[in-house]
N, C-alpha and C positions, 0 to 999 in steps of 0.2 A: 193410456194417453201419455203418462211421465213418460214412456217407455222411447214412446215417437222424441222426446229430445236428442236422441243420442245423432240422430239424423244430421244436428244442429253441426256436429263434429266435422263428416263430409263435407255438408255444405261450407263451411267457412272457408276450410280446404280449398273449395276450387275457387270462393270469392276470391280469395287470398293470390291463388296462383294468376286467377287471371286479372288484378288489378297491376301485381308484377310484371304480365303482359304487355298491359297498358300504359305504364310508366317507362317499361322502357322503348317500346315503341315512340313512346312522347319526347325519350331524352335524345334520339336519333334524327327527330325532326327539328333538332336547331342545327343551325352551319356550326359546323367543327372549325372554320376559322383560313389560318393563310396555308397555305403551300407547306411551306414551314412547320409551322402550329401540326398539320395531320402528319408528317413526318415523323416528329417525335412523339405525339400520340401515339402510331401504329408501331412502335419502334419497340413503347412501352409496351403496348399490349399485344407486340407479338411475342416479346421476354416473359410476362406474365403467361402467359397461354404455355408456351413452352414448358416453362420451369413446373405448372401445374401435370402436363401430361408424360412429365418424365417423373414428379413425384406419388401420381395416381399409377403408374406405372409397376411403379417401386411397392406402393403399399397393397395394390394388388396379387402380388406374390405373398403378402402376408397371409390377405384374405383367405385364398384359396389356400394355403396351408390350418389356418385357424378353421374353415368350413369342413376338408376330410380329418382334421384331430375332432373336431367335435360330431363330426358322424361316427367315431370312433367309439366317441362316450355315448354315442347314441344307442348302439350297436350293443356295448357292455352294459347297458341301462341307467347310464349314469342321466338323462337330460330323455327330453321330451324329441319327437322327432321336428319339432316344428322351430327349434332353436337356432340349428344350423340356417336355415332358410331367412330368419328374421333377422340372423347378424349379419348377413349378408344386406337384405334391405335395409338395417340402420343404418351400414357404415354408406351405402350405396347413395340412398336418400342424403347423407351429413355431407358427404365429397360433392354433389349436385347439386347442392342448395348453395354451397361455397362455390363453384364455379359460374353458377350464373347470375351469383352478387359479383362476381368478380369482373367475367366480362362485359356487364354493363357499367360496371364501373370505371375500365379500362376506357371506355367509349364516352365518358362522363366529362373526363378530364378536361382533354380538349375543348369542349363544348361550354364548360363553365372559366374556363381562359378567354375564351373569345366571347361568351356572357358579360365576363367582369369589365370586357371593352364597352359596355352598353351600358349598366348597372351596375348598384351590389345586389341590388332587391333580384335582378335577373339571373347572376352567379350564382345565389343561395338558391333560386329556386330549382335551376339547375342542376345542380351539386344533391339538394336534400332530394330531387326526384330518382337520381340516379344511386341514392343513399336507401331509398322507401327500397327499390327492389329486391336487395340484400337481405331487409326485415320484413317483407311480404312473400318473400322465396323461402325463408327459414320457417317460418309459421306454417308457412301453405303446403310443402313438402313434408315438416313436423305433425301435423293434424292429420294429412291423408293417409301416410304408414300409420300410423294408430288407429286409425279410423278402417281401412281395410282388416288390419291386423284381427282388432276387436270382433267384424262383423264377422270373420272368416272362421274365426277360431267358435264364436256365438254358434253359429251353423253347423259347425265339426261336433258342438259338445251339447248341442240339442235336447238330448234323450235326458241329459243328467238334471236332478233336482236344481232350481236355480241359485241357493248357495254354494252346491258344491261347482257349481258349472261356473260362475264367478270365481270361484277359488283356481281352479284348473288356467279359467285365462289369465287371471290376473298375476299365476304363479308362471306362465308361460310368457306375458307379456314381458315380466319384469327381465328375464332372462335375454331377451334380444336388443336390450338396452348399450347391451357393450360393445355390437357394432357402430352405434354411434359414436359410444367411447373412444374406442380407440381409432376410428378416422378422425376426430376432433384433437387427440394427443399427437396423431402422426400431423396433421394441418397445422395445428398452433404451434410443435414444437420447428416441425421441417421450416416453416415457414416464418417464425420469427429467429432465428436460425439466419435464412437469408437475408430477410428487411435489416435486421442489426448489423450481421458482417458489412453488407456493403454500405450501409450508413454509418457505421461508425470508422472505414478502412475510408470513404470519400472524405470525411470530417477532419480524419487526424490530415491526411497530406493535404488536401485541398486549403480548409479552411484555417489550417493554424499553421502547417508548413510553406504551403505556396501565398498565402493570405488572398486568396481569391472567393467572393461569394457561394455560397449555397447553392446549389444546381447550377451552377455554372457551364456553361456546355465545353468548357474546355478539360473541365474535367471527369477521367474515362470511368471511374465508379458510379457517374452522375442516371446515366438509365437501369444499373441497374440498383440503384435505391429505389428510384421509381418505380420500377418493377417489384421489388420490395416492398411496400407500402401496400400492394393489391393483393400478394400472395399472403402475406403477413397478416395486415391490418383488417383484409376485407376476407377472405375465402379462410383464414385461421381462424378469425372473428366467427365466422359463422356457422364453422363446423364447431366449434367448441358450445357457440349457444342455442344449436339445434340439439346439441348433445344435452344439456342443460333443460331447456324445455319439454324435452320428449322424457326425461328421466323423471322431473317432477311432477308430470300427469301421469307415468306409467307407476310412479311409488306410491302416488297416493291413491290411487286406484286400487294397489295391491292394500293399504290401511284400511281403505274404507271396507273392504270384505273381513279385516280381521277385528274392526268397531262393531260389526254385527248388521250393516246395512246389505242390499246387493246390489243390483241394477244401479239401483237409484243413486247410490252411493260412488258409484263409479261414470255416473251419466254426470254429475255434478262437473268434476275438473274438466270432460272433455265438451261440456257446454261454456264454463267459462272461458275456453279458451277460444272457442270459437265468436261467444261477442268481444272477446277482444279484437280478433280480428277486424268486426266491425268500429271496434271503437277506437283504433288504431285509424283507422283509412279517415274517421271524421277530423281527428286528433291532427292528422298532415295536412288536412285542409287549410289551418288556421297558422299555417307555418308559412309566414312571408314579414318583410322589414320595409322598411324608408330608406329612400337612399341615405348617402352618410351615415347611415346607423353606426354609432359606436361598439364596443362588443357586449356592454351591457345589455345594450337592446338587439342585435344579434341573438344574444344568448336568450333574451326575453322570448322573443317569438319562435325558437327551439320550444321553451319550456313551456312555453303557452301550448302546443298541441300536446303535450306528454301529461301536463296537469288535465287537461280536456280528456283527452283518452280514462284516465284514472277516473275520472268522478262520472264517464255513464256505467265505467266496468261494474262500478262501486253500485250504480243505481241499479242496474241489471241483475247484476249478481243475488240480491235480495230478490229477486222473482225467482228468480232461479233454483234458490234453496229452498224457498218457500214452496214452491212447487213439487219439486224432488222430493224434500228431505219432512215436511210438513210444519209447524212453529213450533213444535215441541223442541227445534235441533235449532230455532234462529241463533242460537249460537255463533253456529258454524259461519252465519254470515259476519259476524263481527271476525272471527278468524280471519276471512278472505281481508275485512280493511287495514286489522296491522300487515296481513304480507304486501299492500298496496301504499299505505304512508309507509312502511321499513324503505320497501323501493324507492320512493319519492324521497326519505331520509338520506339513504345512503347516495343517489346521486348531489343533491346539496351539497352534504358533507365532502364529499369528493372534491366539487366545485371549490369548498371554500378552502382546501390545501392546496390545490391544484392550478386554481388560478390566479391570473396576477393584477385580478382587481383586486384582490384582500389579500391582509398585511402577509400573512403564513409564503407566498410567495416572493412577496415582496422583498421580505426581509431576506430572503433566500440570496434573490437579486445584489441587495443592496451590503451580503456578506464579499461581493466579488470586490469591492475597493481594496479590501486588506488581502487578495491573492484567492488564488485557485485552490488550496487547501482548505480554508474557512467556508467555501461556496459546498466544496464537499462535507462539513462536519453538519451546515448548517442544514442541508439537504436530509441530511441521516436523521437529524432531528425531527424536521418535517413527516417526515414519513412514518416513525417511530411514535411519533407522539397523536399521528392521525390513525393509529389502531384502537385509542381508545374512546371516542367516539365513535367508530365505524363496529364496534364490537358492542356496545353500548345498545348501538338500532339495533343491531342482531337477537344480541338477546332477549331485547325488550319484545323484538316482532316473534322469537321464540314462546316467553313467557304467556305472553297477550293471547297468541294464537290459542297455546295449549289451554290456558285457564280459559278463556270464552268459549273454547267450544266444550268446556264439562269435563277437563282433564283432573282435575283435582278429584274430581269422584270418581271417574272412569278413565285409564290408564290409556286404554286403544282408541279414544274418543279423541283426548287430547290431541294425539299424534298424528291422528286424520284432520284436525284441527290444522297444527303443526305443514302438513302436508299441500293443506289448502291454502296458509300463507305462503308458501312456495309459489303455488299455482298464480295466487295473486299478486304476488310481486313480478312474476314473471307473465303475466295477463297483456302490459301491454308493452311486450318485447316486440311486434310488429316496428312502431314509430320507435321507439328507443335503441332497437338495431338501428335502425334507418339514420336518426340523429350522431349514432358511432360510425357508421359507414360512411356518412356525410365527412366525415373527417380526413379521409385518406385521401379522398376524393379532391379536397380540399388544395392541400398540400402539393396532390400532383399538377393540380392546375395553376401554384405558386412556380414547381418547376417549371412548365412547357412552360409560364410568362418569362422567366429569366432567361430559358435557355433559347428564346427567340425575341430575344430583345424588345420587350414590349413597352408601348410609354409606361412613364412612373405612376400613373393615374391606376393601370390595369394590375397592376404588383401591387401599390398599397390595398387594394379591393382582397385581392388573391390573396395578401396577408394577413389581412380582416381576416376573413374565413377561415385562413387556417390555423391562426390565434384562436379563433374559435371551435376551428376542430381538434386540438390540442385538448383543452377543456372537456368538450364533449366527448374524444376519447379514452379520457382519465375520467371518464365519467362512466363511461358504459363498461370497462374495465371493473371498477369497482360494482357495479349490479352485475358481471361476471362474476366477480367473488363473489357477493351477498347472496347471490343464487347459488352458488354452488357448496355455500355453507349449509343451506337450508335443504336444498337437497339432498347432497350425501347426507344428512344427520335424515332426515326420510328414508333412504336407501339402507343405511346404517338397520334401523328398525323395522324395515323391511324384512331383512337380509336374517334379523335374529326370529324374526315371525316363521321365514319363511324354515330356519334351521328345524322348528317346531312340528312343521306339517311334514318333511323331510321324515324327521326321526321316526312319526307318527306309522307314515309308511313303511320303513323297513322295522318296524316293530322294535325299536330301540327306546332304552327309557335315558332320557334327556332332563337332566340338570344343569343350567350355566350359572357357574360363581365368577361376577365380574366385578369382586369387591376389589379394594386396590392393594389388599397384601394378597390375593390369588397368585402366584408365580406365573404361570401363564399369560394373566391377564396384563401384570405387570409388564412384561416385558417387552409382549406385544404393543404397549403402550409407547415405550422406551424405543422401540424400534422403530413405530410410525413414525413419531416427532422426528426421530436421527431422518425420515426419507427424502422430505423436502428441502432438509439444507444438501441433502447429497445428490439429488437432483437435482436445484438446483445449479451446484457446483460443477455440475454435468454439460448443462444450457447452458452457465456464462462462459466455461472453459472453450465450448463448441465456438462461440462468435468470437473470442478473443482469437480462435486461431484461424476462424474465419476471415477477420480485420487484419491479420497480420498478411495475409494471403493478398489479400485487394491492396494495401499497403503497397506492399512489395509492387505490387505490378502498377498500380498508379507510379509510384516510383520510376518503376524504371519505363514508362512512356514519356514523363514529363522528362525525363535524362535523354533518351536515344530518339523519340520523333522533333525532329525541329523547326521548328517555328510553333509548337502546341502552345505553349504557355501564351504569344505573344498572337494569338489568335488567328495564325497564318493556314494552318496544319488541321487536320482534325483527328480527334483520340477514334482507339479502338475502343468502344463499348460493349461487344460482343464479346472479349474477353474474358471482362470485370464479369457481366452477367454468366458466365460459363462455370468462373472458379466459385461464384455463389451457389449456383443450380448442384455440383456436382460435390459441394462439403455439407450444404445443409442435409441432402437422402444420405449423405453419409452418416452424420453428424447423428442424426435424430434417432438411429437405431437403436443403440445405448438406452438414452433417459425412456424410450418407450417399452425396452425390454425389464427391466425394475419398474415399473408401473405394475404390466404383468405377469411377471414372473414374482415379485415380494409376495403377494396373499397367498401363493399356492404353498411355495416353500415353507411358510410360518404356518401357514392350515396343515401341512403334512407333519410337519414338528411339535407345534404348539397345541393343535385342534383348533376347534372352532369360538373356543375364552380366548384364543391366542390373537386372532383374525379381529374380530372385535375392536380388541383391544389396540390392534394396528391400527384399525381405519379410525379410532376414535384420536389417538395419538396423531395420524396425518390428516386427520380433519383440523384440529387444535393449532398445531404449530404450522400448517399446510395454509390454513389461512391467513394467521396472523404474520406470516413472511411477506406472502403474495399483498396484503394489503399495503406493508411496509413498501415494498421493490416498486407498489405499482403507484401509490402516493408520491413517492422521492422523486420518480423518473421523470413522474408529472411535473411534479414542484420545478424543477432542474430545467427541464424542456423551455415550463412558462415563464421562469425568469431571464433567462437567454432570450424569450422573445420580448421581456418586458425592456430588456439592455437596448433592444435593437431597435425600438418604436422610438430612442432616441432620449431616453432615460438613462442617468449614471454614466454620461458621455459617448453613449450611441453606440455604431459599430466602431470595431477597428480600435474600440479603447481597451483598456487593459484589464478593467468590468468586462467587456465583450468577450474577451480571450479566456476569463477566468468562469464565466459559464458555460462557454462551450466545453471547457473541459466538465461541469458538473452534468451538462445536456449528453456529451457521449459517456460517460459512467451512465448516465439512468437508463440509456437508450434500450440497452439487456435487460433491465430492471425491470420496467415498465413494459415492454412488448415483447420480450423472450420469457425469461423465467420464472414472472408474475403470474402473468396469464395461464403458462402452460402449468402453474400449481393446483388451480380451481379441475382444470379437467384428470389431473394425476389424482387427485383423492377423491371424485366421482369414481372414474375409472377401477380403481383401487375395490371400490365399491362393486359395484359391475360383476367383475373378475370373480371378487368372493362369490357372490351370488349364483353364478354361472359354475362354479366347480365346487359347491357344497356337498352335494351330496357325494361324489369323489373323496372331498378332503375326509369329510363325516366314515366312510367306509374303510378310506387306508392311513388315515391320520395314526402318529406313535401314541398320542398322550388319549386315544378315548379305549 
């Protein structure tokens, strides 16, 4: 009878996919607006489409290299035959899930521009419905590769006893995790990559050289920010948190068989995710406002579905375990509610650096009187000082998880504890994607108002929202980090589980010393930390020469076309959008080869103390960057819009001037090299796990 749950998994799947159906067939039945209005919609989302099938292009050449190298290790015995096949379905499933959040997104724009002529209550509803399909495509595409995956592999391993038959999947599961991976590293990095160069290349000349507004249609960087915004915001977005949720139901699944449970233990994460999705869909219901809502109450009916979603998971989820697991383990359910309040912590806490109802921004804001330098010290501060609360919920939802579900007596108990608050923080990523996609969305529907001169009634609405999608996507940024903390450190223990069953097999006797005068372990530690300042430095260096590029060429159009500036003329956009498309597939190659290429090297060097030791090192400093970069950007962003709402002398005053230079420093920060941290130390993760028993056979140091 427990056995019938796992069913629950499929089923959510397709609920999932086909409410994404639904929504955006619903977002297609409002008018897109004038003449005008659909011109620059299609404009955008024929630049997005584009940049998308020239960079699935690109990463497709990878695949199909990474799929005959791993038939290779298939071949030598190094991997299961079922690996190659599955990396291909992660990265397949992560790239599709991101493409059609994206082109509904695309189609979103428009139609919440021409909304905000009507309403605000009718733009949000707009905007958050074309937002839900992005977090109902990510789930729904997430749950059914696992859910095939699971059943296929069940059916393959039949004959076998059913722990060892749980072990074999969940040792097989775990390995095709890193197609996801690394289509979510190439998505997030290619792609804020792009969003930043031509957002920060339109900013420097447009808005502080030429002193002309924000999307302004005279200026020729202007579609392809917008086009930025989708590749970046929405389809990066989404490949990185389908990577994220599929990794932390495949890890803990792999714990639960090495706590001593089988089935059951494993039917657990892939049920809770599935009433997520239900409680997800109830949770968007309750998302609507008053007209004139300010952004508190904006943001209020956001949070309203997201607090709703949590508290049925929270009610469900106690059946669930109860049923599974039996009351001997109701542990494990208090487990699931720290990973549920950490989530619900960590977006608050986001919130209250991030936005510019509370002072943390404000004061960010109110640094710009005394110049552009203080706006950046005061930024740094912000961000820097927002790691120790956002580390705080972490560990707490670490601690919580482990010790409620019996870790203090039982070491592998904990950790599937540990695993399960993963699961439950990330439970209701359906409506919380949706609330970050909601954001992009936003934004592009502030440009089409400007860039087709719409009354001032329709722009301050447009602004509202995107005030509020700022927020919300410094929101969803940070439960990227939080999740991807909590899952690598799952992966992490996975990965040493799985080093165990590994050795067991080729008859090797396995000792790991991972005290911290070990040399090995040492240095592999020392090494991880060094990865993400140098990736990093990788991603900002890419957009800075990105921006210099759009630079130049805004440049020399507002010099050589005449009458552009003076609104006579019209720029070439097709340009801007070309030199973005073709530096970010350039660009991204680098930071995602060090992703892949560190664990094997240090695994062949070091051994498998060494690897460890890395990933634990770029879990530690990997997040605590990412939180900084992704807090500042935020802080920086909302106070520039706080200048602009007519606070500290509005636009065009020299507050105004002195945060837009703090908004283009974050702009890398927050949506390039932030984001792409959380998926580099999963990834990282992944990698080891997938070339262990390789590194384990020809590593110098075993």
């Amino acid at each position: 009878m427990v056995e019938n749950l796992i069913y629950l998994a499929p089923a959510g799947a397709i609920l999932a996919l086909a409410f994404a159906l639904y929504f955006a067939k619903s977002v297609k039945r409002y008018d897109e607006g004038t003449e005008e209005m659909k011109t620059i919609a299609s404009a955008i989302r024929e630049g997005a489409r584009a940049y998308l099938r020239r960079q699935y292009s690109t990463v497709a050449i990878f695949f199909v290299g990474m799929f005959i190298l791993l038939y290779v290790f298939v071949f030598l015995g190094y991997l299961n035959v079922f690996v190659p096949w599955a990396f291909i379905t992660g990265g397949g499933f992560s790239g599709l899930a991101g493409f059609l959040g994206m082109s509904v997104a695309t189609y979103t724009a428009g139609r919440t521009t021409n909304a905000a002529r009507t309403s605000l209550n009718s733009a949000l509803r707009v905007a958050f419905a074309g937002g839900s399909v992005m977090g109902l495509a990510v789930v729904g595409l997430g749950l059914l590769d696992l859910s095939v995956w699971f059943l296929l592999l069940d059916w393959f391993y039949a004959e076998l006893p059913e722990i060892e038959r749980m072990q074999m999947i969940t040792s097989t599961m775990l390995l095709f995790g890193m197609g996801a991976s690394a289509m979510g590293l190439f998505a997030r990095v290619g792609g804020g990559i792009y969003t930043k160069g031509a957002d920060v290349g339109a900013d420097l000349v447009g808005k502080i050289e030429a002193g002309i507004p924000e999307d302004d249609p005279r200026n020729p960087a202007t579609i392809a920010d917008n086009v930025g915004d989708n590749v970046g915001d929405i389809a990066g977005m989404g490949a990185d948190l389908y990577e994220s949720y599929v990794g932390s139901i495949i890890a803990t699944a792999a714990l639960a068989v090495a706590a001593g449970f089988g089935m059951e233990g494993i039917i657990v994460p892939l049920a809770m995710a599935a009433v997520g999705v239900v409680a997800s869909l109830i949770g968007m219901a309750f998302v609507r406002t008053k007209e004139d809502a300010v952004q508190s109450e904006l943001l209020k009916a956001l949070r309203k579905g997201t607090f709703i979603s949590a508290g049925l998971i929270a009610l469900v989820s106690w059946v669930i375990i109860v049923a599974a697991l039996g009351w001997e383990h109701i542990g494990l359910y208090f487990a699931v509610l720290f990973g549920l309040v950490g989530g619900l912590a960590i977006g608050l806490s986001t919130e209250y650096f991030t936005s510019h109802q509370y002072k943390q921004t404000r004061n960010v804001a109110e640094s710009a009187i005394t110049g552009h330098a203080t706006v950046i010290i005061r930024g740094f501060s912000v961000g820097m000082f927002s790691i120790a609360p956002f580390t705080l919920i972490i560990v707490g939802t670490i601690l919580g998880s482990y010790a409620a579900a019996g870790g203090i007596g039982d070491f592998n108990m904990g950790v599937y504890g540990v695993g399960l608050g993963a699961v439950g923080l990330l439970a209701t990523l359906g409506i919380t994607l949706a609330t970050d996609a909601y954001g992009p969305i936003a934004d592009n529907a502030g440009g089409i108002a400007e860039m087709t001169s719409q009354e001032p009634i329709v722009r301050e609405r447009t602004d509202a929202l995107d005030a509020l999608g700022n927020t919300t996507a410094a929101t969803g940024k940070g439960f990227c980090i939080g999740s991807a903390g909590l899952t690598a450190l799952a992966l992490i223990v996975a990965y040493s589980e799985q080093i165990y069953i590994i050795a067991e097999d080729l008859g090797m006797e396995l000792v790991l010393d991972l005290s911290i005068i070990n040399v090995p372990t040492l240095i592999g530690l020392m090494l991880g930390a060094m990865l993400p300042f140098v990736f990093s430095s990788m991603t900002l260096t890419a957009v800075g020469r990105t921006a210099q590029m759009v630079v130049e060429e805004v440049r020399r159009q507002f010099r050589d076309i005449t009458g552009l500036l003076e609104g006579t003329a019209k720029p070439d956009y097709s340009t801007c959008v070309d030199i973005c498309a073709k530096a970010a597939l350039k660009e991204m190659l680098l930071p995602a080869a060090v992703a892949i290429l560190s664990p094997i090297i240090v695994g062949l060097l070091l051994g498998v103390e060494g690897v460890l030791g890395l990933l634990m090192g770029a879990l530690l400093a990997g997040f605590m960057l990412a939180v900084m970069m992704a807090n500042a950007g935020g802080s920086w962003d909302n106070a520039k819009k706080y200048v602009e709402e007519g606070n500290l002398g509005g636009k065009n005053s020299d507050a105004h001037k002195a945060t837009i230079t703090g908004d283009t420093v974050g702009d890398p920060f927050k949506d390039t090299s932030g984001p792409a941290l959380d998926i580099l130390i999963k990834l990282m993760s992944m990698v080891s796990l997938v070339f262990a028993s390789f590194i384990m056979q020809n590593t110098l140091m075993m």
